[in-house]
C-alpha positions, 0 to 999 in steps of 0.5 A, a space after each residue: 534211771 536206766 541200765 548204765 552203759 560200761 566203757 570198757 573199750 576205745 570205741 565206747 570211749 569215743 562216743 561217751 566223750 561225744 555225748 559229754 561234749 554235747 551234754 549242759 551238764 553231767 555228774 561226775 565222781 571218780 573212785 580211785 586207790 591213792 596208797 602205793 603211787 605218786 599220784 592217786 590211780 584211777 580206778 573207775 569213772 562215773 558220768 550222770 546224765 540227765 537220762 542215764 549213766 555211763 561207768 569207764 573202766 579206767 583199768 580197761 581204758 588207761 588213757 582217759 585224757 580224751 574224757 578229761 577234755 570233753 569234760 572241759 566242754 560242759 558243766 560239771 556237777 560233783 560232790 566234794 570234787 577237790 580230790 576227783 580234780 586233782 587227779 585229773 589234774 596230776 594224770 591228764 593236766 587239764 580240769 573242767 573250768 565249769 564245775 558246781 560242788 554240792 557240798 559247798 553248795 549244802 555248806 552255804 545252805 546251812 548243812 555244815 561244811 563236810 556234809 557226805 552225799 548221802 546225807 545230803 541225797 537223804 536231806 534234798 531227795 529223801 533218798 538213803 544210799 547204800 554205801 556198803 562198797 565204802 572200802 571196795 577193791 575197785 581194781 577187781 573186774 568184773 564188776 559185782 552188781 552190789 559195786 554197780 549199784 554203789 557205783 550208779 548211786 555216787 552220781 545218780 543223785 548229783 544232777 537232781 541235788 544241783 536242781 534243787 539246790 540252786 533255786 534256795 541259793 538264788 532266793 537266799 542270794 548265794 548262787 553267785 557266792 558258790 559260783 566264785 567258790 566252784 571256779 576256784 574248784 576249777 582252776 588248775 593251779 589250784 592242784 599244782 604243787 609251788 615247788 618253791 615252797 614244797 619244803 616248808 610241810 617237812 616237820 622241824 623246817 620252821 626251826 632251821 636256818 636258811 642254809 638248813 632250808 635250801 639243803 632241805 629244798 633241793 633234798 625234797 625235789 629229789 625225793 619228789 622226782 624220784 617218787 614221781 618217775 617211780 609213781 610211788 608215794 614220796 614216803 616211799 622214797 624218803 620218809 620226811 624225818 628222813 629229809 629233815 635229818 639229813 638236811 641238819 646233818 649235811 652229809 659230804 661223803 656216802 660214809 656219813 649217811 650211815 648215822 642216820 639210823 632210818 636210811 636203810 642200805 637199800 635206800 643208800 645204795 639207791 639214792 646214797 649219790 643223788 642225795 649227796 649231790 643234792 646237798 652239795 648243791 643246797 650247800 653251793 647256794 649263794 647266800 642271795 639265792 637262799 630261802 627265806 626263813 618262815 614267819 614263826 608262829 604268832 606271839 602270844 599277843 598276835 595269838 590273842 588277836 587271831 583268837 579275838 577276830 575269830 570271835 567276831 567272825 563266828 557272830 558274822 557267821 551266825 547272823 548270815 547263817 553259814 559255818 564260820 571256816 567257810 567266811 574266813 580262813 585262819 591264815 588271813 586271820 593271823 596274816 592280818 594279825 601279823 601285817 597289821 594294816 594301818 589303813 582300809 585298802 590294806 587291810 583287804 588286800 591283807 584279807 585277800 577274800 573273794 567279794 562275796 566274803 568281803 561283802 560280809 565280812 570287811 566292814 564290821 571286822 575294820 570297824 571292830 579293828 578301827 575301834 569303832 566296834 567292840 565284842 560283847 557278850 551278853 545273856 550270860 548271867 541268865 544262862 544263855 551267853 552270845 557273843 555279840 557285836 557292838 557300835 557303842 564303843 568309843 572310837 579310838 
């Protein structure tokens, strides 16, 4: 690959976003500082192309909006790309629909779900990266060449690991499983925030009541809109016990903050009245207009149920040769535990897998379910144990 051109000014910009509007497809990886703002900050973009690379130097040029949406023109292949996305999607609100991820590709191929770009380069390319600029300041300039080489290497590889991927997932049959797994990559919801239900990741909101929960709502749109006009991480601006402490005590009047030993003065002084605003409107809330309280964890028989059909999915799993994580989410595990659909039509409703996981999955965990099939373990007795999955049990 040849020398990499470096996008450092709007003109340069200009043309590398012609060349990937034109282009079938590029490589794509982003580098990025997340840990003092509200969104992570873009601190450098790599494009490959079949015949070079270009580095965007994302401090020198800070509107990238127009390289967002020439990448919405091709095929964009990335290893890992949720968290490259998602900035995109946060900064410019716009992601590239086509995408093709390598390591959700690798993980149909056998190589695990998490397996890292330099694995899979040595694997597929025989290939080792140096990954010595792991940890680097991205936001020091000029670039030191060992950070160029780092920075090439991220996205050298990804167009040849595509090409040789995707003739093993086309022979195996899996290339259109990957292809509805990436467009899921490539959906904008995905990276947006259900502000309905952004309350619910506070620690010891499953244990409050309802009037509790719509104070702690409107306490985390607060401190979500503060962090947000500020670009500082939501932690900043109110750390989660915080939320929740204030949410059980309902302050009224700025004097009460002041038995919430981690609201410091500065923090009452700030926000001392938005926050009171904020739970008199959770306070003023109608009864109808509420939110509902979470389902509690599962009893313990929904629990031996979800441990159960987790069994059964780890020996589709390994029949079909792929991780476990990746056929079924435990969350469709336990809602079907939960729900408990009396018929087939519910019951993959309930799921709500794309078809491909369907395809595998549905037939022998209803059957299992029905009672047409049963779990059985065999080899123990010599030392080899396997579950297995069986039709001779009585239906029921």
């Amino acid at each position: 690959m040849t020398a990499p051109q470096i996008v450092a000014d709007r003109s340069a910009l200009e043309g590398l976003c012609a060349r990937v509007s034109e282009a079938d497809r590029v490589g794509l990886d982003t580098e990025f500082h997340a840990e003092r703002t509200y969104s992570p900050r873009l601190m450098v973009v790599q494009i490959a192309f079949d015949d070079g690379a270009a580095i965007v130097d994302a401090l020198a040029v800070a509107d990238l909006r127009k390289l967002a949406l020439a990448l919405t023109h091709t095929t964009v292949v990335g290893h890992a790309l949720s968290a490259d996305l998602k900035i995109f999607a946060d900064r410019f609100d716009v992601v590239p629909p086509r995408v093709f991820d390598t390591q959700v590709a690798a993980a149909f191929l056998g190589y695990g779900m998490q397996i890292s770009l330099a694995d899979l380069v040595r694997g597929v390319c025989g290939v080792r990266l140096a990954k010595s600029q792991t940890v680097s300041d991205w936001s020091a300039r000029p670039f030191s060449q060992r950070q160029i080489e780092y920075l090439v290497d991220d996205v050298a590889y990804l167009l040849p690991v595509y090409d040789a991927l995707r003739p093993r997932l086309e022979q195996l049959g899996r290339y259109e499983w990957v292809y509805e797994e990436c467009a899921e990559l490539g959906d904008i919801e995905r990276y947006r925030i259900d502000e309905r239900r952004a309350y619910l990741r506070i620690p010891g909101a499953m244990r409050m009541n309802r009037r509790e929960l719509g104070i702690l709502n409107e306490l985390v749109k607060l401190r979500d809109r503060v962090a947000h006009d500020r670009d500082l991480p939501v932690r900043y601006v109110l750390p989660d016990d915080v939320v929740a402490g204030l949410a059980l005590l309902k302050p009224a009047e700025l004097d009460d903050l002041s038995q919430l030993r981690r609201l410091d003065s500065g923090m009452k002084r700030l926000l001392g009245g938005p926050i009171l605003a904020a739970v008199a409107r959770g306070q003023a809330l109608d009864e109808t207009e509420l939110p509902e309280r979470p389902n509690r964890p599962t009893a313990p028989a929904r629990d031996a149920l979800v441990a159960f059909m987790t069994a059964a999915i780890a020996e589709i799993a390994r029949d079909a040769g792929l991780p476990a994580s990746l056929l079924v989410p435990r969350a469709s595990l336990e809602r079907l535990a939960r729900e408990a659909p009396r018929d087939r039509a519910g019951f993959e409703r309930t799921l709500a897998l794309q078809p491909w996981r369907l395809t595998l999955v549905a037939e022998p965990l209803w059957q299992l379910l029905s009672g047409h099939a049963a779990l059985k373990i065999e080899g123990y007795a010599v030392g080899d144990p396997k579950v297995r999955l069986s039709d001779e049990s009585t239906p029921q």
